[in-house]
C-alpha positions as CSV (number, residue, x, y, z in Angstrom):
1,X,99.5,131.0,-127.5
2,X,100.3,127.2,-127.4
3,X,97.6,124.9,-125.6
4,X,97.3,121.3,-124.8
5,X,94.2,119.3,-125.5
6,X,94.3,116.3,-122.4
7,X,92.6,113.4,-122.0
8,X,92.4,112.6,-118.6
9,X,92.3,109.5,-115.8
10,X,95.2,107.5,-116.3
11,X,97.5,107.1,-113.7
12,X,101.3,109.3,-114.1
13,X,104.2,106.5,-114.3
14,X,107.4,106.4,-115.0
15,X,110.9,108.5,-114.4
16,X,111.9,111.9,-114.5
17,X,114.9,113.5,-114.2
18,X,115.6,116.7,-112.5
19,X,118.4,119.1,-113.2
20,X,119.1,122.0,-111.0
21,X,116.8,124.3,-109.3
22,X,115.3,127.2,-110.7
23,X,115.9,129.9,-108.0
24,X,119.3,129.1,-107.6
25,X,120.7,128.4,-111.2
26,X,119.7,131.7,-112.1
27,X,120.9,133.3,-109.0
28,X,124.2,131.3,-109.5
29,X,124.5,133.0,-113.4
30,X,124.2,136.2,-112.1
31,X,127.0,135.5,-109.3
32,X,129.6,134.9,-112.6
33,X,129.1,138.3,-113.1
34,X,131.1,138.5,-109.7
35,X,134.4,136.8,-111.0
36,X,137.7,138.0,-112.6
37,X,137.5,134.2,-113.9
38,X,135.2,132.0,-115.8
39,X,132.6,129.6,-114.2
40,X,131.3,126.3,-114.6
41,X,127.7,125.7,-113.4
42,X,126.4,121.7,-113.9
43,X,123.2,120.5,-114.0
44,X,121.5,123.7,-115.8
45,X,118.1,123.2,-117.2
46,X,116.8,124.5,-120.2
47,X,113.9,126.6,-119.5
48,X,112.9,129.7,-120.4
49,X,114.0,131.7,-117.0
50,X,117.8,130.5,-117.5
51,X,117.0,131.3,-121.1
52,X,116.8,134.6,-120.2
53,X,119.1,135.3,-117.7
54,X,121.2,134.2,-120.5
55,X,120.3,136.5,-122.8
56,X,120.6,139.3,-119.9
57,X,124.5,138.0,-119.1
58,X,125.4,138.3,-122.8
59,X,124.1,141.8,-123.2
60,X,126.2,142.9,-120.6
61,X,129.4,141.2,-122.4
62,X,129.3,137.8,-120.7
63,X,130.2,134.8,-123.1
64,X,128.1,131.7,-122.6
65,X,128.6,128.3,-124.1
66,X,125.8,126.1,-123.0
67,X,125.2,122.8,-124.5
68,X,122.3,119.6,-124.3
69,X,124.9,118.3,-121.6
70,X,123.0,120.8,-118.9
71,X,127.1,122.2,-117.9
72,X,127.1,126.0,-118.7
73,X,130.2,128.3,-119.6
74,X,130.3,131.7,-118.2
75,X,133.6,134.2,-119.0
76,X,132.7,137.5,-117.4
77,X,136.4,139.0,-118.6
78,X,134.9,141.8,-121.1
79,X,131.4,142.7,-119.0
80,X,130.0,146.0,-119.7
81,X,126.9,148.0,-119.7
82,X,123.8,147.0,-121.7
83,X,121.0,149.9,-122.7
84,X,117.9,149.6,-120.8
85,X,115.9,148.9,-124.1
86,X,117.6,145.9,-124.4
87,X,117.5,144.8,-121.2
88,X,113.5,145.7,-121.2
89,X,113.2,143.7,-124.5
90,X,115.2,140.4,-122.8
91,X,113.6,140.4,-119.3
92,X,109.9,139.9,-120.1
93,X,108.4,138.9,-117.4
94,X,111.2,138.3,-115.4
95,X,112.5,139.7,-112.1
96,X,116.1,138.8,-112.1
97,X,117.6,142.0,-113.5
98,X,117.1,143.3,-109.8
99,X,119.9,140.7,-109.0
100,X,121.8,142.3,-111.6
101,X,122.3,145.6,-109.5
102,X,125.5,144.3,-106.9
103,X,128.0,142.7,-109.4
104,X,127.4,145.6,-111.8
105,X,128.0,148.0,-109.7
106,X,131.3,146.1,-108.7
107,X,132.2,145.8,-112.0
108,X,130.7,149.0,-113.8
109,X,130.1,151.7,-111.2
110,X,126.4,151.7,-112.3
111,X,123.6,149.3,-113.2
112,X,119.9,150.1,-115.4
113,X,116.7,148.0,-114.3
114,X,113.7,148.5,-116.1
115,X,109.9,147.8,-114.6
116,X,109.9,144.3,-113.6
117,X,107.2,141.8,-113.8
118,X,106.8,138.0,-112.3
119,X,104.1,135.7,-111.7
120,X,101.1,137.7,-110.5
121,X,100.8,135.8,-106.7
122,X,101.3,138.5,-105.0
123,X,102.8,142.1,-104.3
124,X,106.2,140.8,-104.5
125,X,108.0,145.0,-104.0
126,X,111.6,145.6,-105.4
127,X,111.5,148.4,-102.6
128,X,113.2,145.8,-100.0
129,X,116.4,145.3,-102.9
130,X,116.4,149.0,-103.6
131,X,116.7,150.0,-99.5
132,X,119.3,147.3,-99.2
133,X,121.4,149.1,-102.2
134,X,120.7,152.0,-100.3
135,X,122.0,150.8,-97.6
136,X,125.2,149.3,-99.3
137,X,125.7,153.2,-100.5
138,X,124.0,153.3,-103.8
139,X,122.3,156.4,-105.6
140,X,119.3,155.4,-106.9
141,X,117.6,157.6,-109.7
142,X,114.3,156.7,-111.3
143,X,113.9,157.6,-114.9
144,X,110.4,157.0,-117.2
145,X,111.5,153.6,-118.7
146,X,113.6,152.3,-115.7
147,X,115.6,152.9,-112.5
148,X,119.9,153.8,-112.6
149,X,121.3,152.6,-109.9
150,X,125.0,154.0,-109.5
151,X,127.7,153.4,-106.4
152,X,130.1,156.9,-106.8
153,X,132.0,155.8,-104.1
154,X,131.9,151.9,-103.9
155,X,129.5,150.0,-102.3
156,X,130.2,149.8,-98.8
157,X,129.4,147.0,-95.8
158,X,126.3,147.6,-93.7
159,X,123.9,146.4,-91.3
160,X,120.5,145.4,-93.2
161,X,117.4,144.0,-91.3
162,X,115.0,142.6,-93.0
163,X,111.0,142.8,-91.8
164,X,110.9,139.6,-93.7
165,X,113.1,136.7,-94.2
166,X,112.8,137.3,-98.2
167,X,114.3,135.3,-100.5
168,X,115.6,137.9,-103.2
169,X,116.2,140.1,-100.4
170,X,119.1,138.0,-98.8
171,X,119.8,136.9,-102.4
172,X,120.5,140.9,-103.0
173,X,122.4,141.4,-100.1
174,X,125.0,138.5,-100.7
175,X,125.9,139.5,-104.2
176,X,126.5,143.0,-103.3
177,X,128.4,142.1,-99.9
178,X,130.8,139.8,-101.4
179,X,133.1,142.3,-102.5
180,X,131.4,145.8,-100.6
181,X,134.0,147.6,-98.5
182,X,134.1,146.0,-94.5
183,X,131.9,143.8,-92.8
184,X,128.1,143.2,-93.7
185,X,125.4,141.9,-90.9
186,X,122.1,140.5,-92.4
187,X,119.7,139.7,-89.5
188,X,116.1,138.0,-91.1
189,X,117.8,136.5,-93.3
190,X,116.3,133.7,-95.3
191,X,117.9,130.6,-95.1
192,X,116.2,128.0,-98.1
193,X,118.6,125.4,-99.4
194,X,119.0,127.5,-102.5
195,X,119.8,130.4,-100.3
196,X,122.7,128.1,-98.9
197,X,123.8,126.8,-102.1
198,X,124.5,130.4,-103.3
199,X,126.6,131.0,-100.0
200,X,128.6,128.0,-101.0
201,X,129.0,129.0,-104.6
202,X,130.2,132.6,-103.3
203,X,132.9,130.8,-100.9
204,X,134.0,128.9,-103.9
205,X,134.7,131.9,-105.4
206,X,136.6,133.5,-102.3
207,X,134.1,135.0,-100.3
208,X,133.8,135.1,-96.4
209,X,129.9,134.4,-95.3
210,X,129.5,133.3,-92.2
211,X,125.8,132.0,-91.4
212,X,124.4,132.0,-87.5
213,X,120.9,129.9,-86.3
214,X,119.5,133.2,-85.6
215,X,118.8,133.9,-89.5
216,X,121.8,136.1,-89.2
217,X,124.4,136.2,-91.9
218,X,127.8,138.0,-91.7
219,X,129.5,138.6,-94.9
220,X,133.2,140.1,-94.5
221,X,134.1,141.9,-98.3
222,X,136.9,140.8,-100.2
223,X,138.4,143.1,-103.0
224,X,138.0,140.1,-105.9
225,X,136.6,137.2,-106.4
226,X,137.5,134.2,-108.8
227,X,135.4,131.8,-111.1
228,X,133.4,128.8,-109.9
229,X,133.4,125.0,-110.7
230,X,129.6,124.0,-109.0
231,X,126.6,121.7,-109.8
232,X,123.3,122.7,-108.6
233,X,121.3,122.0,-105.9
234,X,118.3,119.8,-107.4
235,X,114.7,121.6,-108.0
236,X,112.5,120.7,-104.7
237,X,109.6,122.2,-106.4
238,X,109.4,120.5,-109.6
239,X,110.3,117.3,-107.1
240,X,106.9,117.7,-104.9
241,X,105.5,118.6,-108.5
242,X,105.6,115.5,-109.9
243,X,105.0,113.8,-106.4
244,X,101.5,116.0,-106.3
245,X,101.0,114.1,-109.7
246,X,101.3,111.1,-108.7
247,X,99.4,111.5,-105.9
248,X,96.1,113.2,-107.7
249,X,96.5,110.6,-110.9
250,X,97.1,107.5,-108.4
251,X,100.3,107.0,-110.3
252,X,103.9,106.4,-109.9
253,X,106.7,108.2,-110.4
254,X,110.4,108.4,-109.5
255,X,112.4,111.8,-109.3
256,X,115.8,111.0,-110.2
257,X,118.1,113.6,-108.4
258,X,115.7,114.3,-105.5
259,X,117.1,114.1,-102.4
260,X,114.9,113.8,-98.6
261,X,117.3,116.1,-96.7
262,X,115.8,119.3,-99.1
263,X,111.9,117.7,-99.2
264,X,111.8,116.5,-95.4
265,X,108.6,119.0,-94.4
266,X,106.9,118.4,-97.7
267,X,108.0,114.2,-96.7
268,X,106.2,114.2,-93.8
269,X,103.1,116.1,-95.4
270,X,102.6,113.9,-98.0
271,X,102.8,110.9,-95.9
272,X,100.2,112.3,-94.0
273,X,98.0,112.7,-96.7
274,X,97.9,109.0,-97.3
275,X,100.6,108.8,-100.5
276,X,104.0,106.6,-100.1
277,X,107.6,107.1,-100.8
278,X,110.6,105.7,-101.4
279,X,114.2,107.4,-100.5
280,X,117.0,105.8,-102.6
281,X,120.7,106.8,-103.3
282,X,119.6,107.8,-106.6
283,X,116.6,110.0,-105.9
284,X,113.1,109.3,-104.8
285,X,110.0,107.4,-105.7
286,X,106.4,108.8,-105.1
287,X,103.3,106.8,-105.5
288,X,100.0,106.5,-104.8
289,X,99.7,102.9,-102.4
290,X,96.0,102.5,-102.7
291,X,93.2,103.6,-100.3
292,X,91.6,106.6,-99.4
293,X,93.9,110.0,-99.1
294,X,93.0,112.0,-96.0
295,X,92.7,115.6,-95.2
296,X,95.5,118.0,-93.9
297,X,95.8,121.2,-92.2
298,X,98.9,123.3,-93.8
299,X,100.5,126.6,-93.3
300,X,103.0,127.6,-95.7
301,X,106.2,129.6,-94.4
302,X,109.9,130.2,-95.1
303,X,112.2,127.4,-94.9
304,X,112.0,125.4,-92.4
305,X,108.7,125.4,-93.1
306,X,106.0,124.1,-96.3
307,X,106.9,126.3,-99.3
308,X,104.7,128.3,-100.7
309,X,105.7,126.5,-104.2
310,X,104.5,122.9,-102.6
311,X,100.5,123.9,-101.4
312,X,99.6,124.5,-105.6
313,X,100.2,121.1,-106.9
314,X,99.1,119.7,-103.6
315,X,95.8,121.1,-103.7
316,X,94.7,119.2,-106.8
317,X,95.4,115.9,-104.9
318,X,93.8,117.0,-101.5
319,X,90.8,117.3,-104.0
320,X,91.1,113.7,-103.7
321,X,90.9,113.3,-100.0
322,X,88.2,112.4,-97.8
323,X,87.2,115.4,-95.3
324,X,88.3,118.8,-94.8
325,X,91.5,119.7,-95.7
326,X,93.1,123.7,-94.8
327,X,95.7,125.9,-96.3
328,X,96.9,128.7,-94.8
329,X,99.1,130.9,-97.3
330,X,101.3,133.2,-95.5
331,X,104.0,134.1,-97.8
332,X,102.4,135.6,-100.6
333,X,98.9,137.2,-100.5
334,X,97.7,136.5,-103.9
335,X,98.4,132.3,-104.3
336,X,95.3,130.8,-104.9
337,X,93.1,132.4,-108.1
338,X,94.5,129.3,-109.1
339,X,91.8,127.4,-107.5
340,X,88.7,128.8,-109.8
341,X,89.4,126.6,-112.4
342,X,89.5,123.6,-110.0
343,X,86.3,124.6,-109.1
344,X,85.3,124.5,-112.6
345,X,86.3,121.4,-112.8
346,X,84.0,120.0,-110.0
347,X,86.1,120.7,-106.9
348,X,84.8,122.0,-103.7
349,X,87.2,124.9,-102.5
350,X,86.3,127.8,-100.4
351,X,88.8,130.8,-99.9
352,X,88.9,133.3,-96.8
353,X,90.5,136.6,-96.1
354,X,90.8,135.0,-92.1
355,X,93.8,133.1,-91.0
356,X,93.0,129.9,-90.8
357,X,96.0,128.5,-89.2
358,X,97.7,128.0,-86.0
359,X,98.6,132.1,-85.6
360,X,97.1,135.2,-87.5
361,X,100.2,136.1,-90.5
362,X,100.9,139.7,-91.9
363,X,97.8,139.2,-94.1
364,X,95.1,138.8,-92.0
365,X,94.0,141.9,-91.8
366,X,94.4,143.3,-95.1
367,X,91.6,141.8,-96.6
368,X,93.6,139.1,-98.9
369,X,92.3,136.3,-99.6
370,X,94.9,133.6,-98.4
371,X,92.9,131.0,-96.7
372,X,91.8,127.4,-98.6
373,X,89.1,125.1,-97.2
374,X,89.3,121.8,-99.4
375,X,86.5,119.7,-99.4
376,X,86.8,115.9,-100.7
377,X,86.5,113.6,-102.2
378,X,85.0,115.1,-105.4
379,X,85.5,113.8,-108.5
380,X,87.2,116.0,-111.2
381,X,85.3,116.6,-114.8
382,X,87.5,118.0,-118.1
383,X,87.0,121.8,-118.7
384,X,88.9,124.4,-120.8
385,X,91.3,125.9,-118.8
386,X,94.1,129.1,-119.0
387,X,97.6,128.8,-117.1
388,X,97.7,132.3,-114.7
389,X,101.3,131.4,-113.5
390,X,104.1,128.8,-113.4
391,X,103.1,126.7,-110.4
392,X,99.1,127.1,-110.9
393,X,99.6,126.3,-114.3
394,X,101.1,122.5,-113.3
395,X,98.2,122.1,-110.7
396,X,95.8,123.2,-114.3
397,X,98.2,120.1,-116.0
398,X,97.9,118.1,-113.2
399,X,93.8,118.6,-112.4
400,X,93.4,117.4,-116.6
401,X,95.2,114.8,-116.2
402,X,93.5,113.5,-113.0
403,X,89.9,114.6,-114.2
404,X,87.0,112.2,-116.5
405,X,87.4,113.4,-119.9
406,X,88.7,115.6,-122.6
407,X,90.5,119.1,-121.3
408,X,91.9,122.1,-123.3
409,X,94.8,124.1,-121.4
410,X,96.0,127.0,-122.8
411,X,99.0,129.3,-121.9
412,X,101.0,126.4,-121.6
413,X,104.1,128.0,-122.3
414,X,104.1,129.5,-118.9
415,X,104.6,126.2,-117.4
416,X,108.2,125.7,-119.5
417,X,109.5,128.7,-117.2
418,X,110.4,126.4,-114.6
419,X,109.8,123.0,-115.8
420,X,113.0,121.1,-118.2
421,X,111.2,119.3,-121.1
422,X,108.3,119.7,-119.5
423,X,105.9,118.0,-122.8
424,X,108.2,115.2,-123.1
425,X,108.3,114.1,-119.1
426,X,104.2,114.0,-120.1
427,X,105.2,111.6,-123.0
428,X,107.1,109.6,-120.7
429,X,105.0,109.3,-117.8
430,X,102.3,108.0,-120.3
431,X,100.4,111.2,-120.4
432,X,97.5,111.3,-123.3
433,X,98.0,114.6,-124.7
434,X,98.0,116.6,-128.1
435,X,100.2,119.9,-128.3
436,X,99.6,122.6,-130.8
437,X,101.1,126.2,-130.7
């Protein structure tokens, strides 16, 4: 288990550059899968996630060449099944095989998932992918190790509502619509950027997705589909990551690649809050102007709205501010065990199972706690500390670095599943840090 030892108070400055998001780069690997003709996809980061879709691709016959430039090679000519052992073995903790299911099904008639995991925030059910593949006309059979999902007669277009506007939902339904049988309506549809940049990879490819203000997406099925040439969307999250830094460690820090039309609602937040920013053709500059931070009332939701990803980071700076700040979590039920150790550290948080925002969400009365009261200013004191999950574990980072004194954080490696070079963006922002495995 690798750890860092951090000495903490000095302010975060410096540069770092992002490469392309997260949840889409790995989305866009698995659409490759799609094509009768190689891809291109620019601007991928290496972190463990892409490592192992990777690894996933070339066990079902996919040959990668993926060099230090961040442009990835993907031939899909010679795909073919994998055994669910090996696919077990190479997923981890991951949930991307589920996004596996469409394009092999395409390709192979059939597709093996085994039990998934993730980040434990929340319930997080494959049951919405496995309806929509019902839907789509797939046979699914549960075995002991894993689930076969096969499609005897093709997949076929259909109408799919979702209760939620879920992310890997939609994601699910594009990849198997793109080449199902007629005409697909998806109504409840999520609509992030990533979501969008997906839709534009797919009409690269040849697809027909047409995409209404309603959250409805019509997706008409084509009978092949072509390579892609594309360079990711840049990763918002890791963005307001390094923003939240700056703010908590009254530093300075430009994001080379970020872009205001993507961060807009996290923007106007963090203005709020009392931290400046800086738009410029090149990306964006974050940094803590001086003066007291104030408290802010926040409700996470689906794009539009304040991601989910944004309120962890956040929290450690809002630690910061003077008066009562509120977070009201209503996309996944399970976001804030991060916040014990912040109250180890000397931070006054308080969690409810109420709603605490503007209007009661689909949590409120099932006794999750997914409520934050924030009280500040109180200054942060070094602990030892264990990363639960990828966006907790930066707030954990973030909280040492901000914090009087000498911290031990352990689990570290969690953090490099969605943060590129993660130790040496440290090194350059003038972090004072030892790493040992």
């Amino acid at each position: 288990m690798s750890q860092i030892t951090v000495t903490g108070g000095k302010p975060l400055k410096g540069r770092v550059q992002l490469k392309g998001a997260k949840n889409l780069v790995t989305k866009a690997m698995v659409a490759a899968l799609l094509g009768d003709s190689p891809s291109i996809l620019k601007d991928v980061p290496q972190i463990s996630d892409v490592e192992v879709v990777k690894n996933l691709l070339t066990l079902h016959g996919v040959k990668i060449e993926f060099g230090n430039d961040g442009v990835m090679h993907l031939d899909p000519t010679n795909v073919k099944s994998a055994h669910m052992v090996d696919i077990d073995a190479h997923a981890g903790s991951s949930r991307i095989p589920i996004l596996f299911c469409g394009p092999l099904l395409h390709q192979l008639g059939e597709a093996f998932i085994p039990d998934l995991g993730g980040c434990h925030i929340g319930d997080r059910p494959i049951d919405f992918h496995l309806e929509v593949l019902r839907n789509f006309g797939a046979v699914i059979e549960k075995q002991p190790n894993g689930i076969r999902i096969s499609a005897p007669e093709g997949l076929k277009g259909a109408k799919v509502s979702l209760p939620y506007p879920s992310v890997g939902a939609t994601e699910q339904v594009l990849l198997a619509a793109t080449r199902a049988e007629g005409i697909t309506e998806l109504s409840g549809a999520a609509i992030e950027p990533e979501i969008m940049d997906l839709i534009a990879i797919l009409q690269k490819m040849g697809a027909i997705i047409s995409v209404d203000t309603d959250r409805v997406i019509r997706i008409e099925g084509v009978p092949h589909l072509s390579g892609y040439t594309h360079r990711a969307l840049f990763d918002r999250n890791e963005a307001a990551s390094w923003a939240a830094a700056a703010l908590a460690t009254q530093g300075d820090i430009f994001c080379e690649g970020a872009r205001q039309p993507e961060m807009m609602t996290f923007l106007n937040v963090f203005r709020k809050v009392g931290g400046a920013f800086e738009i410029h053709d090149d990306g964006i500059r974050f940094y803590h102007p001086g003066g007291e931070l104030h408290p802010v009332v926040i409700e996470t939701d689906v794009h539009p709205g304040f991601m989910t990803d944004w309120q962890q980071p956040l929290v450690v700076a809002l630690t910061q501010a003077k008066g009562l700040s509120i977070i009201h979590e209503t996309v996944y039920e399970n976001r804030f065990g991060f916040t014990d150790a912040l109250v180890q550290m000397g931070a006054n948080i308080q969690i409810y199972r109420e709603c605490l925002g503007g209007t009661p969400c689909r949590f409120g009365q099932r006794n999750f706690y997914h409520s934050a009261v924030i009280s500040g200013p109180t200054p942060l004191k070094a602990a030892e500390i264990r990363v639960p999950d990828l966006r907790g574990g930066f707030s954990h980072m973030v909280a040492a670095l901000a914090a009087e004194g000498t911290s031990l954080v352990t689990n570290v490696q969690l953090i490099s599943r969605g943060y590129e070079h993660f130790l040496q963006k440290l090194t350059d922002l003038g972090a004072d840090f030892t790493y040992t495995e």
